[in-house]
Structures are given as C-alpha cells and as structure tokens.
C-alpha positions as CSV (number, residue, x, y, z in Angstrom):
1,X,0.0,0.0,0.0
2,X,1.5,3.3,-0.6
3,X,0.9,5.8,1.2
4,X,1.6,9.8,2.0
5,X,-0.1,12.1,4.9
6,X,1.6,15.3,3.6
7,X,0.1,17.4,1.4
8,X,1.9,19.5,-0.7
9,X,5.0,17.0,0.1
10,X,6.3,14.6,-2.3
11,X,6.0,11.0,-0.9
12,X,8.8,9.3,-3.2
13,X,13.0,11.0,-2.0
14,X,13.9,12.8,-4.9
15,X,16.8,10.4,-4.9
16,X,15.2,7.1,-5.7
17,X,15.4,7.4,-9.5
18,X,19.0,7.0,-9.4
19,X,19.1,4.4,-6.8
20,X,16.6,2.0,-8.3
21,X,18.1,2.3,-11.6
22,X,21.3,1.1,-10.1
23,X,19.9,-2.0,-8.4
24,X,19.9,-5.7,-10.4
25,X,17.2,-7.8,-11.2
26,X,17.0,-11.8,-9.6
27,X,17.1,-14.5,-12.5
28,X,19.8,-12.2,-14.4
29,X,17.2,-9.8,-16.3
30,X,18.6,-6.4,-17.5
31,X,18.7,-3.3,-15.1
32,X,15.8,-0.8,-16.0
33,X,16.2,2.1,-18.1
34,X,14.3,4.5,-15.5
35,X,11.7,4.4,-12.8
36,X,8.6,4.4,-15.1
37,X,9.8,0.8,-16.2
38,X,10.2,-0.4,-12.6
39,X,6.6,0.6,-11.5
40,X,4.8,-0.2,-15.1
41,X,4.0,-4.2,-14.9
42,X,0.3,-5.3,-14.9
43,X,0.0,-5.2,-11.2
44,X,1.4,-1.6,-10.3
45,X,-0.7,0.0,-13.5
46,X,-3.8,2.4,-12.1
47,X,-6.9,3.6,-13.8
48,X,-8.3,5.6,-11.4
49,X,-7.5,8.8,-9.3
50,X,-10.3,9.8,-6.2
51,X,-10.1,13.2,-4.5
52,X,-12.5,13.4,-1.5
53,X,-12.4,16.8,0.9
54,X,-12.2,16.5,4.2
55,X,-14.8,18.0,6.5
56,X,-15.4,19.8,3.6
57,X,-18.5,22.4,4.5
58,X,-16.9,23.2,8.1
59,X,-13.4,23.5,6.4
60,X,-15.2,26.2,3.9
61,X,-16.0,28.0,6.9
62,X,-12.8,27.7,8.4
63,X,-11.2,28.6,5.5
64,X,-13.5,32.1,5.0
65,X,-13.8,32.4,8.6
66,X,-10.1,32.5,10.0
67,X,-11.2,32.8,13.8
68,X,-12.4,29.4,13.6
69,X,-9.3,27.6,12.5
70,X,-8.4,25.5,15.4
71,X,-12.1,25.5,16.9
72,X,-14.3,22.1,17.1
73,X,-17.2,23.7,14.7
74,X,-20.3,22.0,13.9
75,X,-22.1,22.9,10.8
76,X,-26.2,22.7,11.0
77,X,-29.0,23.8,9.2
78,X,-31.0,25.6,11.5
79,X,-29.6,27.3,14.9
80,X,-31.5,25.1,16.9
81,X,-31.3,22.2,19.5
82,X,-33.4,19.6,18.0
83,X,-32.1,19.6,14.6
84,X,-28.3,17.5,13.6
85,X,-24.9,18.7,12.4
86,X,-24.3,18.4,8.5
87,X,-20.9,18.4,8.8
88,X,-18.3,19.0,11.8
89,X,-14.3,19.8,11.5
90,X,-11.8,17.6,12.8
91,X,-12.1,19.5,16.2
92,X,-15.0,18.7,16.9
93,X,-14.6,15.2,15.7
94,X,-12.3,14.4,18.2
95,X,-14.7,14.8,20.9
96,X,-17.2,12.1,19.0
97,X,-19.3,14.9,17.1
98,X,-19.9,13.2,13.7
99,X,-22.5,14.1,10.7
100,X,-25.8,13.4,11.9
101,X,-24.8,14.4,15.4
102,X,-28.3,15.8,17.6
103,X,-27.0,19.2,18.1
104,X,-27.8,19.2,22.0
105,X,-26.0,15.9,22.0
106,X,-22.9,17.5,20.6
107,X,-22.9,20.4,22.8
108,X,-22.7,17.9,25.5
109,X,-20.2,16.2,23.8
110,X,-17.9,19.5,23.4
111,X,-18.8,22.2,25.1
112,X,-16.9,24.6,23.3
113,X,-18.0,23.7,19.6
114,X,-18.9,26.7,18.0
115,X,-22.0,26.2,16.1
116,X,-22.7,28.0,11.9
117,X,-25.7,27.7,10.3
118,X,-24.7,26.4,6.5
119,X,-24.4,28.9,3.6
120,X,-24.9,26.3,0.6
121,X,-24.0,29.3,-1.7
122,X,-20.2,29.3,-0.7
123,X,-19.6,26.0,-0.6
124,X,-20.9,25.6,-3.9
125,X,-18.5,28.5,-4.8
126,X,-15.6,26.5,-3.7
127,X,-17.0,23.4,-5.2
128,X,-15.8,24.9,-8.3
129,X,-12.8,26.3,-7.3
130,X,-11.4,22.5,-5.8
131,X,-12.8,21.0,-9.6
132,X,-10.4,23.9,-11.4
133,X,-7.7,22.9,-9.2
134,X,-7.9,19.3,-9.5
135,X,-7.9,20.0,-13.5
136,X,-5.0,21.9,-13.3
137,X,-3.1,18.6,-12.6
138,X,-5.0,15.8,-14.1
139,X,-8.9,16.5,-16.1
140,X,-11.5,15.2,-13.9
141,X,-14.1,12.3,-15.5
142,X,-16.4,12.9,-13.1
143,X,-17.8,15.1,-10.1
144,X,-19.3,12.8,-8.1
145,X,-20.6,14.7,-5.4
146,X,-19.8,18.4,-4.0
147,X,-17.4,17.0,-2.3
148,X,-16.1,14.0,-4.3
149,X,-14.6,13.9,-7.9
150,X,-12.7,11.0,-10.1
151,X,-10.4,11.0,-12.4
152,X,-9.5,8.7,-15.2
153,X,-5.8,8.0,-15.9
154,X,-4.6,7.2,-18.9
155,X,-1.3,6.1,-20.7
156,X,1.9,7.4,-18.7
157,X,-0.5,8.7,-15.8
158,X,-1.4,5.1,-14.8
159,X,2.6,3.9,-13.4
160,X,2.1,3.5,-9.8
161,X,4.7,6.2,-8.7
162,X,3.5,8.9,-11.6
163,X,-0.1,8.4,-10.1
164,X,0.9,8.7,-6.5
165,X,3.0,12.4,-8.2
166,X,-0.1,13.1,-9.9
167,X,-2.3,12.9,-6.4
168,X,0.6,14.7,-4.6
169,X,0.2,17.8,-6.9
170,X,-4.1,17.2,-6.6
171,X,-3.8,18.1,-2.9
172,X,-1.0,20.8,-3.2
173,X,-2.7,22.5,-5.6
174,X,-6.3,22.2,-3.9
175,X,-4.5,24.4,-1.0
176,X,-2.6,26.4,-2.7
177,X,-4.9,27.8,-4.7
178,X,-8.3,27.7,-3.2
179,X,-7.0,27.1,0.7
180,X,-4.7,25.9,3.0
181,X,-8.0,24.6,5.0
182,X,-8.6,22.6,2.5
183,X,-7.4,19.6,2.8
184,X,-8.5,16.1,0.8
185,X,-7.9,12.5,0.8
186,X,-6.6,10.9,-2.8
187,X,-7.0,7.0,-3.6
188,X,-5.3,5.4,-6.2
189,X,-6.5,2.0,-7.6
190,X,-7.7,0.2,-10.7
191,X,-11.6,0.8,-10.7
192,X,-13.4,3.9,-9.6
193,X,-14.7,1.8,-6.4
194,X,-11.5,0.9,-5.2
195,X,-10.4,4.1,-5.5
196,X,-13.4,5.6,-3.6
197,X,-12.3,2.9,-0.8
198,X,-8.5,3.9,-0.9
199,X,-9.8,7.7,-0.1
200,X,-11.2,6.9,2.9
201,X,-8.2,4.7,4.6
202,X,-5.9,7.2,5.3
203,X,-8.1,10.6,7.2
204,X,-7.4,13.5,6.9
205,X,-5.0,14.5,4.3
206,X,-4.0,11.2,3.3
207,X,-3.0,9.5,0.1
208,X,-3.2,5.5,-0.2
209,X,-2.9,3.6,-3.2
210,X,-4.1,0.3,-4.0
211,X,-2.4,-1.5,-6.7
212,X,-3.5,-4.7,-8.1
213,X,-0.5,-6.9,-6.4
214,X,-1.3,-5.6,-2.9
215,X,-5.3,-5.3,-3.2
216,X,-5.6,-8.6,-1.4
217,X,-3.4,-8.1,1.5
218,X,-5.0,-4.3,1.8
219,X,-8.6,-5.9,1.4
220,X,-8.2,-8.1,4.4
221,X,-7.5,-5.4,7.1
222,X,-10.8,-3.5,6.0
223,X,-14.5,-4.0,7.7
224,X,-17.8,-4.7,5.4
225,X,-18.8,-0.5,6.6
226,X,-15.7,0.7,5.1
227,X,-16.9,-0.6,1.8
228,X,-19.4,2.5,0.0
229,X,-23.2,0.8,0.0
230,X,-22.5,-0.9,2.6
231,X,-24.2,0.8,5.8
232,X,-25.7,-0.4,8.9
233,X,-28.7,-1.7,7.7
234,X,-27.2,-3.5,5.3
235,X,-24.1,-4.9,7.1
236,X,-27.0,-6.2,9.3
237,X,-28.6,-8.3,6.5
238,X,-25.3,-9.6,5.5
239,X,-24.4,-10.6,9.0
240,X,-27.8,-12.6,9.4
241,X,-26.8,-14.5,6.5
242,X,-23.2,-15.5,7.8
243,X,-21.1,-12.9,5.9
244,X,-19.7,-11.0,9.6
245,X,-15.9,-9.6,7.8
246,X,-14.1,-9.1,5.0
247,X,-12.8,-12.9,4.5
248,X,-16.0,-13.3,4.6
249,X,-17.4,-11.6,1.6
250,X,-13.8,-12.1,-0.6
251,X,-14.3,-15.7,0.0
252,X,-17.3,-16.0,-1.9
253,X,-17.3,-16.4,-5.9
254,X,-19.8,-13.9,-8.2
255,X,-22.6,-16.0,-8.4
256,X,-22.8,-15.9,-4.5
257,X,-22.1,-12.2,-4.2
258,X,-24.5,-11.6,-6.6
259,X,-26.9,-13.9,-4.7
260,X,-26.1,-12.2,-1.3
261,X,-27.5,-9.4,-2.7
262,X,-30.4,-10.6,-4.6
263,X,-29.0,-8.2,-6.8
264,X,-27.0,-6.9,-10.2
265,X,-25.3,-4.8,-8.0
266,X,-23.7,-8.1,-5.9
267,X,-21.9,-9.0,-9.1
268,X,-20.8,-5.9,-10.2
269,X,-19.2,-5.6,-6.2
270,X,-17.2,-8.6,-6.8
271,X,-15.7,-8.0,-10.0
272,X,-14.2,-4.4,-8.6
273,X,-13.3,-5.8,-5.3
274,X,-11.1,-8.3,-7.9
275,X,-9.8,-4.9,-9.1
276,X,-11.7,-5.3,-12.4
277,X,-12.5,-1.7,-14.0
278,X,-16.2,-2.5,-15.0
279,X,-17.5,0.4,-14.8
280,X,-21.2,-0.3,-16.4
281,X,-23.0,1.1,-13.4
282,X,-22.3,4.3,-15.2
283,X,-24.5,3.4,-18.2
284,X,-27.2,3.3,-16.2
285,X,-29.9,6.5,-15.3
286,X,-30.7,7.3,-11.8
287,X,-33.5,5.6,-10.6
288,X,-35.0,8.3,-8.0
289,X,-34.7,11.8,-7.2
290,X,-36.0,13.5,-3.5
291,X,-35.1,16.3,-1.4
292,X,-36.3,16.5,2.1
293,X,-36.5,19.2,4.9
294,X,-36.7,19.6,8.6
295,X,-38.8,22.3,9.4
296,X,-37.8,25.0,12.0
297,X,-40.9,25.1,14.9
298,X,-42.6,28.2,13.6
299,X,-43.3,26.4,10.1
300,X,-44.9,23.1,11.6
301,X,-48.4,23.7,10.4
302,X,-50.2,22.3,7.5
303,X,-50.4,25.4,5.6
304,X,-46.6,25.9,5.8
305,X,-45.6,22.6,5.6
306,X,-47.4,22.1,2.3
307,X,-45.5,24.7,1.1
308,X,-42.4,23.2,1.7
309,X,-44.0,20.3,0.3
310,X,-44.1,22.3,-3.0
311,X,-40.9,23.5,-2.8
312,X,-39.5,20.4,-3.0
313,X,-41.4,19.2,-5.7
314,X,-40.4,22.1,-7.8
315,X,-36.7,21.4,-6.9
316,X,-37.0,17.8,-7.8
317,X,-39.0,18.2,-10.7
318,X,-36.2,20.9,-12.2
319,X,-33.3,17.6,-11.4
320,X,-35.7,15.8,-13.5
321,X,-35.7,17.5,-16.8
322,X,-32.3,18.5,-16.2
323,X,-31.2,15.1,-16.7
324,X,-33.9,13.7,-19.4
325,X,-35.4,11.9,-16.6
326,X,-39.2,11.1,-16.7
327,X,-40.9,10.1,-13.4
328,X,-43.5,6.8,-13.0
329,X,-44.0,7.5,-9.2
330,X,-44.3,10.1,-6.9
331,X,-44.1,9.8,-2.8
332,X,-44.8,11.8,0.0
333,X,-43.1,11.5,3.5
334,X,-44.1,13.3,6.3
335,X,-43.0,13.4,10.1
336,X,-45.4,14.5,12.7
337,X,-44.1,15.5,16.1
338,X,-45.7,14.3,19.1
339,X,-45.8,15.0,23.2
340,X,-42.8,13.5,24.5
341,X,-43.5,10.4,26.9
342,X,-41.4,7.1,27.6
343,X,-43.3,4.9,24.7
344,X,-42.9,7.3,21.9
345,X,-40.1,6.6,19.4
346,X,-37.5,9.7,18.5
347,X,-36.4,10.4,15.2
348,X,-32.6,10.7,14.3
349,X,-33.5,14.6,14.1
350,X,-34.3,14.3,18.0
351,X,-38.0,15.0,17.6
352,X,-40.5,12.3,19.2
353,X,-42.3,11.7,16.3
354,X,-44.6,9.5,14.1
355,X,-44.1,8.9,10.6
356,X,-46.2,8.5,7.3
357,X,-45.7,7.6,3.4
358,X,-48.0,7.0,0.8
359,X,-46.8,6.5,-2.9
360,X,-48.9,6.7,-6.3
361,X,-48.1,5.8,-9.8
362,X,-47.7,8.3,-12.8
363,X,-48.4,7.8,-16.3
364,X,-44.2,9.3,-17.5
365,X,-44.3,12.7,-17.0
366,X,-41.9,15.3,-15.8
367,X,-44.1,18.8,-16.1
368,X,-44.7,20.3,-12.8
369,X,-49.0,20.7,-13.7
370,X,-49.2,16.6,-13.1
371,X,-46.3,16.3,-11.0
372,X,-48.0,19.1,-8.5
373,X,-52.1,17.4,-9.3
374,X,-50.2,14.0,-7.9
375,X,-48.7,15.7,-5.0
376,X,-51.7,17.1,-4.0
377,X,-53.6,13.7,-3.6
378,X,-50.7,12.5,-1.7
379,X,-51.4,15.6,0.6
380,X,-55.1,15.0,1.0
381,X,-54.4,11.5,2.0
382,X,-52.6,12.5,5.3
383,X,-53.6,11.4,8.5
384,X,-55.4,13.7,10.6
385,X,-56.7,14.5,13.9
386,X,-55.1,16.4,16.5
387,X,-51.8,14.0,16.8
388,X,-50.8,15.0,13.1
389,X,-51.4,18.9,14.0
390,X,-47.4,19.5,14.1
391,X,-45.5,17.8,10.9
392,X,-41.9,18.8,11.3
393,X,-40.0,16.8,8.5
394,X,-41.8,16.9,4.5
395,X,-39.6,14.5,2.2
396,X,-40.8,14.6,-1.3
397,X,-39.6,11.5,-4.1
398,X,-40.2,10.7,-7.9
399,X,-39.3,7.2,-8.5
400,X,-39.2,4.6,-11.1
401,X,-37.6,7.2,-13.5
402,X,-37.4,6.5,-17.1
403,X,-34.5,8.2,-19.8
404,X,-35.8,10.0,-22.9
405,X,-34.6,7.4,-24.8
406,X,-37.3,4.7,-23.4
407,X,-40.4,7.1,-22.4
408,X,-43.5,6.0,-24.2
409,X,-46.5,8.6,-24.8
410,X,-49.5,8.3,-22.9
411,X,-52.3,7.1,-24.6
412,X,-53.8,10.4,-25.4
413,X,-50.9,12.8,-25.6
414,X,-49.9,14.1,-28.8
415,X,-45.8,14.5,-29.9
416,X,-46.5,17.8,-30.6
417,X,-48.2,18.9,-27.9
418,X,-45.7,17.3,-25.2
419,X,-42.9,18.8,-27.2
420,X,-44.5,21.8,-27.0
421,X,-44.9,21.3,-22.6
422,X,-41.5,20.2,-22.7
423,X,-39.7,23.5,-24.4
424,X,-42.2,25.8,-22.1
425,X,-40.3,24.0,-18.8
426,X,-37.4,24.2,-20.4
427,X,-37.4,27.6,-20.9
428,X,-38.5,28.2,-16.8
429,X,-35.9,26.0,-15.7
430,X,-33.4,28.3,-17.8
431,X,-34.9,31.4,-16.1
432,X,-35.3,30.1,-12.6
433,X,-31.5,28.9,-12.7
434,X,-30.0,32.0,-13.8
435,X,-32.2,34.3,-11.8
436,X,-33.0,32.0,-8.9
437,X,-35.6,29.5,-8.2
438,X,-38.2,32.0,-7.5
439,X,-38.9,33.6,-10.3
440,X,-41.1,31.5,-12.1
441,X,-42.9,29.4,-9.7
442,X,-46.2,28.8,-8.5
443,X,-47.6,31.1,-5.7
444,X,-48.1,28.5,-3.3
445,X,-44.9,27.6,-2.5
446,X,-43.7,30.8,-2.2
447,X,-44.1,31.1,1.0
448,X,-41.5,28.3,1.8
449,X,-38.3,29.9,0.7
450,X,-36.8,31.8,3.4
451,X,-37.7,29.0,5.7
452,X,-36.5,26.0,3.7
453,X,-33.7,27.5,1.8
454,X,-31.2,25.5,-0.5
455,X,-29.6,22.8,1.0
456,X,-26.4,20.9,-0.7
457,X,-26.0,17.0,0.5
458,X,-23.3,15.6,0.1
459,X,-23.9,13.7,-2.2
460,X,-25.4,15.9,-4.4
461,X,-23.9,17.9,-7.1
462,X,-24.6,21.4,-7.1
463,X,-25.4,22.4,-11.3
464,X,-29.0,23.8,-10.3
465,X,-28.8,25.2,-7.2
C-alpha cells in the first residue's frame, strides 16, 4: 500500500530514481532504463484517481472564517437544539461529534463547539474552485458529489509512482490555490470503487494507493462498513446470512455475491473488489430523485408545511428534466411531532415523532402541472386528527424514473403537444437557474423559501442550485 499524509509533500526522496536504476534484477534480467519501467507491470498499473475533501462544508468555513481555524465547529442547518450537524471539522470530531450528530448531544459532547448555520451558496462556490484545481493537474471524468470527484488515468498517468505524483500535486494544488483549510484524501487504484475505498483509509490528508499486487493483503485489514453501500442496515442483513468480515465476503465467488445481494449490484461488487475496472453502473440512469426538509418550529403547520412540500417538488421536478429523466412515481413522506413520553419513538432529528408515506403511480411525466395534481392527492391522503397537527419533516420523491430514450407517450398525448410542454419548462428552468428559483414558480410555495432555503448534500452535485 502506498501511502503519503503530507500534502503538498512529495511522498517518493527525490533520490530514488538514481538508486533504483542502479539496483539488479533476480534471474539475471537487465537493469531498467528508468523508474517508469520499474513501476509499469500489470499489477502496479492504475486507472483511477479519487479526491474526496475533508470536513469539507466546516473546512469552507474555516477557510472564510479564520477565527475558527483550530475551533471544534459543527455545521447545522438551522440554529436550533433539536435539529443535527451536517458536517463537523476535525475538532470537533475528536470529541465524537460526527455528521448526523443531535446538536444538543454534541454540545454535550464538546462544550466549546462553535455552532454555523450552512451557507450552501459558498460551498458551492468553492466546489468549483477544488474541480479547477484538480484539472489543473489531471482532467476530472467525473464530479461525483460536491465533495467527491474521479479522475481517469490514462497512458503514462497510470505507473504506480506517476499516479501517487499526480495525487501529490491534486492536494497541493487544492490548498494552494483555493485554501490551506482545505485539505483532501486521494485513492489510487484500478476501478473507480477501489479508488473511492482507498480515499477513505488514510483521514485526513492522506493518500493510499491500491495496486493490483497488494489489493488482497489491503482488502483483508478492512471492515464490510468501510466498503461505499454498505451501511448499517445492510451490514445487518449480510451478518444474518453469515457474511460477519471481510474474508468473509472475498471468499465468496460472483454467483454468491451476486446472490447475497439478490442483486446486479452483488456482481458488479465482486468484479471491482477483484480490481476489475467495470464500470457499467455508469450506463445506467438514476433511478430516483428527492429532497427533504426539517422544518424549523414556527413552520410546523399544514399550511406551511405544504408549502415546503411544493418547494420540494419544484426542486426535484427541475433535477428531472435536467437530466432527461421522466418520473413513474411520486411519494410523500411526512413526520409528525408528538408529546414526548417514555413509549414514543424519537427520530434521528431528535424529535418524538410519528411517521407517514404514501406513494402513487404516474403515467411518465416530468411537467410540474401533473407532478403538482399528484402531490396534491398524496397531501389530502394525510392522517389527521389532532396528533398530526405538528409535521416537522416533509420529504418529497419521484421514482421509477425513465431516460428519454425509453419514455413511451400516454395514450392520449400528442408528440406535438408534449414537445410543445417540454420547451415551455425548459425555458422556466433556464430562467429560474440563472435568476433564482423564485422567479417563475407557483404562488403556493412561495411562501416556503426563506424557511426551507437550498440545501447541498453531500452527495449531491450542485449544477442547479
């Protein structure tokens, strides 16, 4: 495995070069000609470069903010107890504080951790910054989150030691030019996967490689939750059906992976834990697209929450004809807060709280007239009575989504006329991303903005908003 923790710092002595070309071979083959030739064989050979920030939103603020360099900081959403940190700096990490955190739970757990309420707008800023730095050494394939990007090497980039150069100059140039907060994680490795995996071995600042003649070895000291889609729920399933570690799961062939998981997505995990560069998860669309909110406790009425509801809708639907998606279901989530007593459940937003979902099926559509009819019967289909008076979380979905290049009309819809739909949304999404998403919208939701603003996931990536 190698490996650097400095950033900005070259992890291979300047030396080596001449020493390794001075060195003989076992079996009597020739010396090599220069250092590219010692680290070029099959198993040394990388395709893939990963750079993933560190703490990223609470190193932004760090970063603009110099009084808080040094500081546990906890980044929420909302200045208020019951709602969770979105991100938290490597301060405040130390003391336990984590994403997801209950804010009052982290102010016990740190005292001193300076709480800032997100400002999506800047971190979207830097977002572009990191990518133009990350060009600058090696062109990125693909930003795969606003935190996250890869990069595909090809022909003298893929050498072991020229890759490990190439993530070297990444990092330095990430500070150097857009911050010295800003520190990332590289992984090096033959698929995209591995690579992902590699990133998150060696936190913060790290850089680990994984080349094929070491990926075993490096495989075995990992758990099943350091593996991306594999979280707790998950790791859960797989231990009820005997798979508990890593030997585990690397002992099985592809058939059984694939059967672990009931799954395509099984088989396509073993071929890149064999270091494989299949990459066909790429040719496929995304399947859903949702945004949810937590609403502050002035907004947790109906009138309000439907708002948000709408909101959310309109965000979702704009992600949809953005990427030539067109939606077969639509789902409404809703969280209701409740009195607090020792028998009700809390949610992991530290409200006690009951939930509800309901789901319908579209004809294909994407324009916000059937989209918004849809979410309306989903609305009206609520519980009620006077335990559903208070919803604090609205979480909005379109599922089952369909590419432009399979969508079927419905029955009675013309070419022209959805064409014609099509262009006209279009033409608002233009306007409402250049001037801001309220500027064409419908009057009900307008209500909604100041108090559910524009929020960035992580793994979201920030071209709309």
């Amino acid at each position: 495995m190698a490996t650097s923790s400095n950033s900005g710092m070259s992890p291979i002595p300047e030396e080596w070069p001449e020493e390794l070309a001075t060195l003989g071979l076992e079996g009597g083959a020739r010396e090599p000609d220069n250092l590219a030739e010692m680290d070029s064989s099959p198993g040394a050979l990388l395709n893939w470069l990963f750079v993933d920030l560190n703490s990223y939103f609470a190193s932004v603020e760090q970063q603009v903010r110099p009084e808080l360099r040094g500081r546990p900081v906890g980044v929420v959403p909302m200045m208020a107890d019951t709602t969770c940190c979105i991100a938290a700096s490597y301060e405040a990490k130390a003391f336990g504080v984590r994403t997801g955190t209950i804010v009052a739970d982290a102010k016990r757990m740190c005292p001193e951790i300076v709480l800032v309420e997100g400002r999506h707008e800047i971190y979207t800023e830097y977002h572009h910054r990191v990518v133009e730095a990350v060009e600058s050494c090696v062109p990125v394939t693909a930003v795969c989150s606003i935190d996250e990007m890869a990069c595909r090497l090809m022909g003298r980039e893929r050498p072991l030691l020229k890759a490990i150069e190439l993530g070297t100059r990444a990092k330095a140039a990430i500070r150097e030019h857009v911050g010295e907060m800003l520190r990332s994680s590289v992984g090096l490795a033959t698929n995209r996967y591995l690579a992902k995996v590699a990133s998150d071995m060696e936190k913060p600042d790290g850089l680990v490689a994984l080349p094929l003649d070491i990926l075993p070895e490096a495989l075995h000291t990992l758990t099943l939750r350091d593996l991306p889609g594999i979280g707790a729920r998950t790791e859960k399933r797989l231990n009820e059906k005997g798979i508990r570690t890593m030997d585990d799961l690397l002992a099985l062939d592809r058939e059984q992976t694939g059967e672990l998981w009931g799954s395509v997505w099984g088989e396509r995990m073993w071929h890149w834990l064999q270091g494989e560069d299949v990459e066909t998860a790429e040719l496929e669309h995304q399947k859903s697209i949702s945004h949810s909110h937590v609403l502050a406790p002035e907004m947790r009425t109906a009138e309000k929450a439907w708002a948000v509801a709408h909101k959310l809708l309109h965000k979702a639907a704009m992600r949809l004809r953005s990427q030539g998606l067109w939606a077969s279901n639509i789902g409404l989530a809703i969280g209701f807060a409740v009195p607090r007593s020792e028998n009700t459940p809390v949610s992991r937003f530290g409200v006690p709280a009951r939930g509800w979902r309901s789901e319908i099926k579209l004809h294909e559509c994407q324009d916000n007239q059937m989209l918004i009819a849809a979410l309306r019967r989903l609305w009206e289909s609520r519980p009620s009575g006077k335990q559903y008076d208070s919803p604090y979380f609205i979480g909005v979905q379109l599922n089952n989504l369909v590419p432009d290049r399979l969508h079927t009309l419905a029955l009675f819809d013309g070419l022209e006329e959805e064409q014609s739909r099509t262009r006209l949304l279009v033409t608002m999404d233009q306007i409402n991303d250049k001037y801001g998403m309220s500027t064409l919208a419908p009057a009900a939701m307008l209500t909604a903005y100041k108090a559910a603003p524009t929020r960035i996931a992580f793994h979201s990536i920030p071209d709309l908003f």
